[in-house]
C-alpha positions as CSV (number, residue, x, y, z in Angstrom):
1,X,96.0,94.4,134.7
2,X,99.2,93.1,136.1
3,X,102.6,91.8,135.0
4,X,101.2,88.0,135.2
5,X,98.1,88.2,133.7
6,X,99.0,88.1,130.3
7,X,99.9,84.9,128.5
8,X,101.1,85.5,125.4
9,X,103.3,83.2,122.4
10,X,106.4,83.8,120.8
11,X,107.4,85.8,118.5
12,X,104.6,88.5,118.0
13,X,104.2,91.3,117.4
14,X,102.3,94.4,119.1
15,X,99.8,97.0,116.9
16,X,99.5,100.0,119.1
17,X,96.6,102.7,117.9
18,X,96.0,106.6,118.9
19,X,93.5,105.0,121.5
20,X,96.7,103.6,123.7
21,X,98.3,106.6,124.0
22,X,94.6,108.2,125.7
23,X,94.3,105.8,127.8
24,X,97.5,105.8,129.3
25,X,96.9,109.5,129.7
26,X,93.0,109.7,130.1
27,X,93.6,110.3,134.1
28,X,96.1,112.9,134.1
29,X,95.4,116.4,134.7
30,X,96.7,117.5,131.3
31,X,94.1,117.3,128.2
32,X,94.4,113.8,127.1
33,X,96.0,113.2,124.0
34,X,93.7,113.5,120.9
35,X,92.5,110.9,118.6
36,X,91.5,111.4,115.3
37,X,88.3,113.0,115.7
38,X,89.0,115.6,118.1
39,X,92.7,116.8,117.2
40,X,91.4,120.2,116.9
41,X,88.9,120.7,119.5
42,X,91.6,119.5,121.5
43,X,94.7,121.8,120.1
44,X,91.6,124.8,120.9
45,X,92.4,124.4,124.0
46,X,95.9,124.5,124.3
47,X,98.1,127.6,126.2
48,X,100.8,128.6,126.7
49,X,105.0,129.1,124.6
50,X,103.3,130.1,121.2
51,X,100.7,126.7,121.1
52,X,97.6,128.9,120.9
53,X,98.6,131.2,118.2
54,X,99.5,128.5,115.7
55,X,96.9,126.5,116.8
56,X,94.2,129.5,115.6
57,X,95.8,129.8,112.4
58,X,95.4,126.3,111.4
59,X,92.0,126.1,113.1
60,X,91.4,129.0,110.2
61,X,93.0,127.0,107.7
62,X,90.8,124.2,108.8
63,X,87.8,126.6,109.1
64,X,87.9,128.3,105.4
65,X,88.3,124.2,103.7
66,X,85.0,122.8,105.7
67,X,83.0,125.6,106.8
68,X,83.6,124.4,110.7
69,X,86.5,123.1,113.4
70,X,84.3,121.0,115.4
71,X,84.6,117.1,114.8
72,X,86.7,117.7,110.9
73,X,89.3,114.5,111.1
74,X,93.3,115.4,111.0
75,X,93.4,112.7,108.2
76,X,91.5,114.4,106.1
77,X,92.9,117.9,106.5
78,X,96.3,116.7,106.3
79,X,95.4,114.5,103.8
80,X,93.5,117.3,101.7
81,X,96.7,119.7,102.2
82,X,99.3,117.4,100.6
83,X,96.9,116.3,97.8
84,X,96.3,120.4,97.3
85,X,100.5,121.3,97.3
86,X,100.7,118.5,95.0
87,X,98.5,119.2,92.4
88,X,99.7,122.9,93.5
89,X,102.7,121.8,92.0
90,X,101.7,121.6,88.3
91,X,97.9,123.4,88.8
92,X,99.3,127.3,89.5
93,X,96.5,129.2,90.5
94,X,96.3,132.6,89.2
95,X,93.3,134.1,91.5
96,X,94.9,134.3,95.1
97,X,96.8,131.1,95.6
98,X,96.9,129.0,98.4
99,X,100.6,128.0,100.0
100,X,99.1,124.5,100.4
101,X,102.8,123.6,101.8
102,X,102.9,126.4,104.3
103,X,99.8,125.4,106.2
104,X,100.9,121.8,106.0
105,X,104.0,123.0,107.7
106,X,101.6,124.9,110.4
107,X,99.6,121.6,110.8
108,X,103.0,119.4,111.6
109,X,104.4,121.5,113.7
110,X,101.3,122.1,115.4
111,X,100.7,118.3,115.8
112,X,104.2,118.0,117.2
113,X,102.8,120.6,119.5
114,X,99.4,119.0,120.9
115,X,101.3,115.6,121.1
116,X,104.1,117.3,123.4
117,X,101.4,119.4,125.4
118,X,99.8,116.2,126.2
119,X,101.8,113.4,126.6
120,X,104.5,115.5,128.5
121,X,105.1,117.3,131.6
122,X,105.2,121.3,129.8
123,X,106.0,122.7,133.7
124,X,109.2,121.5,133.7
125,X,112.5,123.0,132.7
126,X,113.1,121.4,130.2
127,X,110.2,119.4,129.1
128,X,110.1,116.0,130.3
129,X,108.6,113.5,128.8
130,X,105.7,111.1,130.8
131,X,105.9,107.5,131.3
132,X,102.8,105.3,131.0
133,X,102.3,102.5,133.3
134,X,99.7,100.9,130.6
135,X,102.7,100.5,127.9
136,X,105.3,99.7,130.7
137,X,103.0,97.1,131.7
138,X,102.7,94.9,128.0
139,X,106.1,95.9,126.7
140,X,107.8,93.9,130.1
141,X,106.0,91.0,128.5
142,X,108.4,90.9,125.4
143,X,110.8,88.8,124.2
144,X,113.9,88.8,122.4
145,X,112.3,88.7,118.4
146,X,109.5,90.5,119.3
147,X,108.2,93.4,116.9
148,X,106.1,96.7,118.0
149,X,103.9,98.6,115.0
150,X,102.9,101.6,115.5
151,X,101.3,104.4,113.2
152,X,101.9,107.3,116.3
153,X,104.0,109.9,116.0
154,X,104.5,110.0,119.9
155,X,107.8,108.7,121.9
156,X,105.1,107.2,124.8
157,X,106.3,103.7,123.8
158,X,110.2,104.4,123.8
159,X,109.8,106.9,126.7
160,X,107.8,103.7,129.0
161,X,110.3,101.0,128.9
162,X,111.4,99.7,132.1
163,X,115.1,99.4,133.2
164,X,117.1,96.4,131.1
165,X,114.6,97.4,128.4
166,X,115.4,94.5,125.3
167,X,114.3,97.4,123.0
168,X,117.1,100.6,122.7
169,X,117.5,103.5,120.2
170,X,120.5,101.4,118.5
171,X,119.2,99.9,115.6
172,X,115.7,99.5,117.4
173,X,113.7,101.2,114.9
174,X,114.2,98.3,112.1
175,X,114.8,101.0,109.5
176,X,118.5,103.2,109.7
177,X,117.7,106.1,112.0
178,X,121.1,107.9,113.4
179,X,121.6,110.1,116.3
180,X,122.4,107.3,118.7
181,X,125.1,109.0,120.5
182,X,122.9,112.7,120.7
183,X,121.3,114.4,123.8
184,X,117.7,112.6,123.5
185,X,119.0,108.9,122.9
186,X,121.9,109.2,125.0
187,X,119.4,110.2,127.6
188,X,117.3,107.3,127.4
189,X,120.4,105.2,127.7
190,X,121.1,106.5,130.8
191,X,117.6,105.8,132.3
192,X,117.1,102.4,131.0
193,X,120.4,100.3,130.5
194,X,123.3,99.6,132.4
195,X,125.4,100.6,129.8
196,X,127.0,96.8,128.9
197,X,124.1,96.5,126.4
198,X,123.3,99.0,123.5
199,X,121.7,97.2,120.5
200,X,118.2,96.4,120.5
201,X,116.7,92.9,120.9
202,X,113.4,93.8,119.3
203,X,111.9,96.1,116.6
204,X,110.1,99.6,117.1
205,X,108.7,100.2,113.7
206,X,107.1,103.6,113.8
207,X,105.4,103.3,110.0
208,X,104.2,106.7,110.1
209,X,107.2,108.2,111.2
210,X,108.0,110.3,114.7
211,X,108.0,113.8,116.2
212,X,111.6,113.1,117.5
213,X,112.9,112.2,113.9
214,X,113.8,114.8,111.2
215,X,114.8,113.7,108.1
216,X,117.9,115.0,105.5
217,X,117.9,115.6,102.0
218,X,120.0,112.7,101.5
219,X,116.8,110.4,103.0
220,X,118.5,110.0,106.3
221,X,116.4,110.1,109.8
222,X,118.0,111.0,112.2
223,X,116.6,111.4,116.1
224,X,116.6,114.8,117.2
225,X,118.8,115.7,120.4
226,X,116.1,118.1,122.0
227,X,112.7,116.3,120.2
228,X,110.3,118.0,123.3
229,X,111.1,121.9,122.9
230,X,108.3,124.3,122.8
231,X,109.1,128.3,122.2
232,X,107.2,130.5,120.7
233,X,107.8,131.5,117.4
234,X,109.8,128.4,116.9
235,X,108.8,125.9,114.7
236,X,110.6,122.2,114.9
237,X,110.7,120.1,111.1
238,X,110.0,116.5,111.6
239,X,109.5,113.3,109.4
240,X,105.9,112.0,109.4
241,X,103.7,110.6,107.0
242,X,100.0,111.8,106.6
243,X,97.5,109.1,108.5
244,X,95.6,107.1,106.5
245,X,92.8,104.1,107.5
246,X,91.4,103.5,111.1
247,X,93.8,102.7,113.7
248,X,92.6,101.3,116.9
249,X,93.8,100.4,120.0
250,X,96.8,97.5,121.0
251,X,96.5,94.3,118.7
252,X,98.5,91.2,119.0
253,X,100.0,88.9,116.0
254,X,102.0,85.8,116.6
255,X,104.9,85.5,114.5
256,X,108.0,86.2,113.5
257,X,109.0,89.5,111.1
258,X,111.0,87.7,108.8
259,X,108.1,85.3,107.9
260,X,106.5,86.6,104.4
261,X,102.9,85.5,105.6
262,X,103.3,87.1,108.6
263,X,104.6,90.4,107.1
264,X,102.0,90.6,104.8
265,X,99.7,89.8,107.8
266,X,101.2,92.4,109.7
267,X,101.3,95.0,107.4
268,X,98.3,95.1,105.1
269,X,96.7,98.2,107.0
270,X,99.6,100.4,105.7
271,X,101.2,99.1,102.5
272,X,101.8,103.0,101.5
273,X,103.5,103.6,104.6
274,X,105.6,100.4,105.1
275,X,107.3,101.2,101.6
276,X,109.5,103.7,103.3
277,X,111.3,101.3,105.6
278,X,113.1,98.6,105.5
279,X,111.1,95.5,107.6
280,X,113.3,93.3,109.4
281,X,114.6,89.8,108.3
């Protein structure tokens, strides 16, 4: 693929699934990050600042639900654990109860974990996150009015914009996320703008949420300032949503986001999801 061999129309928008983030990673020498199916077989194999012994105590978790580790789908488990601490919630068990919330906990923190080990360099002090030549590639073909969907909690699309990006951390996300002027975003200012231009052009609408947001009790998100830390023992809260449906890999609608058909167009894979944010008009 090169820069000219896409023709696309505008506006449209870009659907990006788990399977983009693999294959822009699917030749490196770290494991490449996991899709559904193998989320646990690949957090098994994981070493190093604390990942292995939180990824054995969910893999437990995991183990005493389905009788097995190998091929069990992270939506179900993390669908199964919030349906549990809900009904938790008014159902007390009085024979050894489960903290349902606790191992949920475990499982986010430990996906924040995988997606870190793999999508980023781990050897460097600190972490640094990898660009992917793949997304770099089909976000240089957007235009201004252009929208990105995505249901990943990684920062691979953010983190592979080229210099004089149209897309930036300042109002980019389509919803109100703050922490534009903390270390991560002001960061990624530094490596992609020239500093004349702040506000994004274009939409990043992450509808499952992100490992670099955490949200406040007042429903704020805010980015974090250091989203790629790994230590063990040290456990990082961030604001993501359970998956839900079949995701695939980078889909293309024309149209523009403040047309209702398209919206609805856009969005009918996820209406649960898309009722946290506010789309843009």
């Amino acid at each position: 693929m090169t820069r000219t061999s896409m023709n696309l129309l505008h506006p449209l928008v870009i659907l990006f699934g788990a399977g983009a983030t693999r294959g822009a990673f699917a030749d490196s020498a770290n494991p490449p990050p996991p899709v559904d199916t193998d989320f646990f077989d690949t957090a098994a194999g994981l070493t190093g600042r604390g990942t292995e012994k939180l990824a054995l105590k969910v893999l437990k978790s995991v183990f005493e639900l389905y009788g097995r580790t190998n091929g069990i789908s992270l939506e179900a488990y993390y669908r199964d654990l919030e349906t549990r601490e809900l009904i938790g919630r008014f159902a007390k068990s009085g024979n050894r109860p489960k903290n349902w919330r606790a191992r949920r906990r475990d499982l986010e923190e430990l996906i924040r974990r995988v997606l870190i080990h793999t999508t980023c360099d781990t050897a460097k002090s600190p972490i640094k996150a990898r660009k992917s030549k793949l997304h770099e590639i089909i976000l240089a073909q957007l235009k201004v009015g252009d929208t990105i969907l995505t249901f990943n909690y990684d920062t691979v699309i953010e983190e592979s914009f080229g210099e004089g990006s149209l897309w930036t951390p300042d109002e980019g996300y389509g919803a109100m996320v703050h922490g534009k002027t903390l270390d991560w975003a002001r960061g990624w200012f530094n490596d992609h703008t020239n500093g004349d231009e702040r506000k994004s052009k274009i939409f990043l609408l992450k509808l499952h949420g992100s490992l670099h947001w955490n949200l406040y009790r007042s429903k704020a998100v805010r980015m974090k300032p250091r989203p790629y830390v790994l230590r063990r023992g040290y456990v990082e809260k961030v604001s993501i949503l359970a998956p839900e449906g079949k995701k695939g890999t980078c889909y293309f609608f024309r149209g523009n986001s403040g047309d209702k058909h398209f919206r609805q167009q856009a969005f009918a894979s996820a209406p649960s999801a898309c009722r946290s944010f506010r789309v843009p008009r």
